[in-house]
C-alpha positions in Angstrom: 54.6 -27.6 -73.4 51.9 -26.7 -71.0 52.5 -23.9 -68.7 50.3 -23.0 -65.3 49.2 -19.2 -64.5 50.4 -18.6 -61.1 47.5 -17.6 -58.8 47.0 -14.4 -57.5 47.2 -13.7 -53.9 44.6 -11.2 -51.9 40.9 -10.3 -52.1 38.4 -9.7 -54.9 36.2 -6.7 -55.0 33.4 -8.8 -54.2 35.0 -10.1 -51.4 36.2 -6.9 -50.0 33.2 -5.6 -50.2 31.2 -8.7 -48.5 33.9 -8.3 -45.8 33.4 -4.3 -45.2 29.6 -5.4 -45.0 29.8 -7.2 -42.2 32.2 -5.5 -40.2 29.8 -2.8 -40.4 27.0 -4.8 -39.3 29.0 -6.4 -36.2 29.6 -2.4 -35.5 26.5 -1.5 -35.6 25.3 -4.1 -33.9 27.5 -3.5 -30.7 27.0 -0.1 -31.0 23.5 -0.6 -30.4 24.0 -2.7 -27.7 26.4 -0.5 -25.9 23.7 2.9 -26.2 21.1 0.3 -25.2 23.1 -0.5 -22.4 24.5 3.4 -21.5 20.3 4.0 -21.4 19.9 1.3 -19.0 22.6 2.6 -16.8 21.5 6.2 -16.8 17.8 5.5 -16.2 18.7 2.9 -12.8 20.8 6.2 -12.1 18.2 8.7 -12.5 15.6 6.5 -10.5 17.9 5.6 -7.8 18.4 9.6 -7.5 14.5 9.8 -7.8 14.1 7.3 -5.2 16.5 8.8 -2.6 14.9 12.3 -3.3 11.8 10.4 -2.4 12.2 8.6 1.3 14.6 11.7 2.5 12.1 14.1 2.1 9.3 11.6 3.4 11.5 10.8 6.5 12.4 15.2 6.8 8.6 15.4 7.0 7.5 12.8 9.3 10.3 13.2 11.6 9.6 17.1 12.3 5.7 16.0 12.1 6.2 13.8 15.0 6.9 16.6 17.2 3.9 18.6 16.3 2.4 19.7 19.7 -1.3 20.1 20.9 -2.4 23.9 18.7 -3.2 25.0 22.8 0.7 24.8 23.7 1.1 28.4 21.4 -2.2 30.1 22.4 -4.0 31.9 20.0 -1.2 31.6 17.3 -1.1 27.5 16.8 -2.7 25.5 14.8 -2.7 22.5 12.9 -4.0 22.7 9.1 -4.2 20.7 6.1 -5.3 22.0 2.5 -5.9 20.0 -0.8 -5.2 21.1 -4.1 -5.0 18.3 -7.4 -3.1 19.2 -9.8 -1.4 17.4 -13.0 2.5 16.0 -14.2 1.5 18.4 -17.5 1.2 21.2 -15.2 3.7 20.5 -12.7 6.3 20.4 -15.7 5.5 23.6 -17.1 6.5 22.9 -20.2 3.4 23.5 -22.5 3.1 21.9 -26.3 6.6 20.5 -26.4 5.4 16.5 -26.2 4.2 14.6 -28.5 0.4 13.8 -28.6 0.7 10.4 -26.6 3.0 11.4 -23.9 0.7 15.1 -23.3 -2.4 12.9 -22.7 -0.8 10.4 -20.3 1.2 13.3 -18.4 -2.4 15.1 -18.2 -3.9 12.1 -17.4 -0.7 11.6 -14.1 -3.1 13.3 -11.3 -0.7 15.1 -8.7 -1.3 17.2 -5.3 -0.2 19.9 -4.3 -0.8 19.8 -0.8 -0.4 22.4 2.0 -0.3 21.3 5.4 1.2 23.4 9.0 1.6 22.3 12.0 2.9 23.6 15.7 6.0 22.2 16.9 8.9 22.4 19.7 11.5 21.5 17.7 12.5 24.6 16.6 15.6 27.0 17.1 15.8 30.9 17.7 17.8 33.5 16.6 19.6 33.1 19.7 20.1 29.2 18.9 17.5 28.1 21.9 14.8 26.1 21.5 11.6 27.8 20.5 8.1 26.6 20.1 7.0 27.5 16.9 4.9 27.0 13.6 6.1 24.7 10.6 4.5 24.6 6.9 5.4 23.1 4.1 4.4 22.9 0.3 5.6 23.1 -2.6 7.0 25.8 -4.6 6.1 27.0 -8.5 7.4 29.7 -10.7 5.7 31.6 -13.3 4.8 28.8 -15.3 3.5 26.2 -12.9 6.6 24.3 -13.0 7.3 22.2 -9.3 10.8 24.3 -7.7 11.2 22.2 -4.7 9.4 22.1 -1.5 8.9 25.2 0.7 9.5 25.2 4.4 8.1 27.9 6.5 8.9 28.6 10.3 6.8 31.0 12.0 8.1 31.8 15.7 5.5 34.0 17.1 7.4 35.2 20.2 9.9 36.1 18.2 7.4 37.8 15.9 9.5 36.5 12.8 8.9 34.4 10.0 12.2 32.3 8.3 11.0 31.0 4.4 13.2 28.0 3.3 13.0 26.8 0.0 14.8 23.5 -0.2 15.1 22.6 -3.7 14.3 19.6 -5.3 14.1 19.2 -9.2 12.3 15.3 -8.4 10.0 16.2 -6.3 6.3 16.9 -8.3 4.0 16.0 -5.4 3.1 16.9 -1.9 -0.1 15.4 -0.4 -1.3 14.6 2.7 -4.4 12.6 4.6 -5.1 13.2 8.2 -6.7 11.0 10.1 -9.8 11.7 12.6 -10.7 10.2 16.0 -14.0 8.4 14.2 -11.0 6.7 11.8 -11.9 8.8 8.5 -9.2 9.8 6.5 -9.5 13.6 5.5 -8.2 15.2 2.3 -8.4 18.7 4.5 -8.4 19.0 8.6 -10.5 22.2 9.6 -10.0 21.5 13.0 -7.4 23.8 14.1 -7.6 23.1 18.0 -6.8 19.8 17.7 -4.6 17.3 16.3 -4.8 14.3 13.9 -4.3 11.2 15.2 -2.3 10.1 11.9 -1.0 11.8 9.0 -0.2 9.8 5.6 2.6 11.4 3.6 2.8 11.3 0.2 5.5 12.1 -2.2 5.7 11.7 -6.3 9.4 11.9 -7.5 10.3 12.4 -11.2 12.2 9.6 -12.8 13.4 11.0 -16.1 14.5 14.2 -15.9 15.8 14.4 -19.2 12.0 15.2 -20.2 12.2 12.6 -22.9 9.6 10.5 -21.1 8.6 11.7 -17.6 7.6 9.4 -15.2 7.2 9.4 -11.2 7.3 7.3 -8.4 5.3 7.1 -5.6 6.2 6.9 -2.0 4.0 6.9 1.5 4.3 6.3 4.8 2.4 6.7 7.8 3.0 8.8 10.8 1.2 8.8 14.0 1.0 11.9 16.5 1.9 10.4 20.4 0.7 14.1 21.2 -2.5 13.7 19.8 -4.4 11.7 22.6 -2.6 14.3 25.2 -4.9 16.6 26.9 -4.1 20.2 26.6 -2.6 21.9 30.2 
């Protein structure tokens, strides 16, 4: 008489173990793709942040700097100035030997300014809350280690015979430079013509992208502003 073995039901080792394998891989596979993904997402993030940082504080600038009167209209205590200073992403970071060698090379190699520039200007308030004609400078702001704060805002009101320091901070911003532009159409690093104005200004301003500090980058914005007070002749 011949009798059958009845078959058993479930999994081998071997196929256990095959199945464990790849249900690890399809794991690690879409784990992968969802950090992949997360990193995307939080870079657009920090360069959409980067980029709004950017054009406000270009438009701030140009709209007060379209206001900026003749240096006559304050006497002896206007004028309009514009100084040049280059500087680097290493040093605006201020964080010394923590990159590797590749990135400290390219964030030395990142050239920056650090611009000052100060201009007279009506649009101004008092302590009083009245409109004041006074002085307006801005650049940016470091601490002890180099490292960019934000940008500095100074108003000067000489009647007043005060001086109001603003420091609006800004971990993005890393650069600050202007160009002014002459009546022959040369476009100046510095103006050392106090008396008078520009007939344009270029803004400038570097934002930084990654502010993890994993890989630093910036971004670059400019616009142009002209000065309808520049062609005026003094009273």
């Amino acid at each position: 008489m011949i009798t059958r073995k009845a078959r058993r039901s479930g999994f081998t080792v071997l196929e256990m173990l095959l199945a464990i394998g790849l249900t690890g891989v399809v794991v690690g596979l879409a784990s992968m793709m969802a950090t992949k993904s997360s990193d995307i997402w939080r870079r657009q993030q920090e360069r959409a942040q980067a980029s709004r940082a950017g054009w406000g504080w270009v438009d701030r600038v140009a709209t007060e700097l379209r206001m900026a009167l003749p240096p006559a209209d304050l006497g002896k205590t206007g004028e309009f100035a514009g100084s040049s200073k280059k500087t680097t992403l290493y040093e605006a970071l201020g964080q010394k030997g923590e990159w590797p060698a590749e990135t400290e090379q390219r964030l030395r190699m990142t050239r920056l300014n650090d611009d000052t520039i100060r201009f007279p200007t009506a649009d101004l308030r008092d302590t009083l809350g009245h409109e004041a004609h006074g002085l307006v400078q801005y650049s940016l702001k470091r601490d002890g280690e180099g490292r960019v704060l934000g940008v500095a805002r100074i108003v000067t009101l000489p009647g007043a015979g005060e001086k109001e320091v603003e420091t609006l901070e800004s971990k993005e911003i890393v650069s600050l430079g202007f160009q002014c532009l002459n009546a022959e159409g040369q476009w100046l690093d510095e103006w050392m013509a106090a008396d008078k104005l520009p007939r344009a200004v270029r803004i400038t301003v570097a934002t930084l992208a990654a502010k993890d500090g994993t890989d630093p980058r910036v971004i670059w914005f400019s616009t142009l502003v002209y000065l309808p007070m520049a062609e005026r002749i003094p009273l």
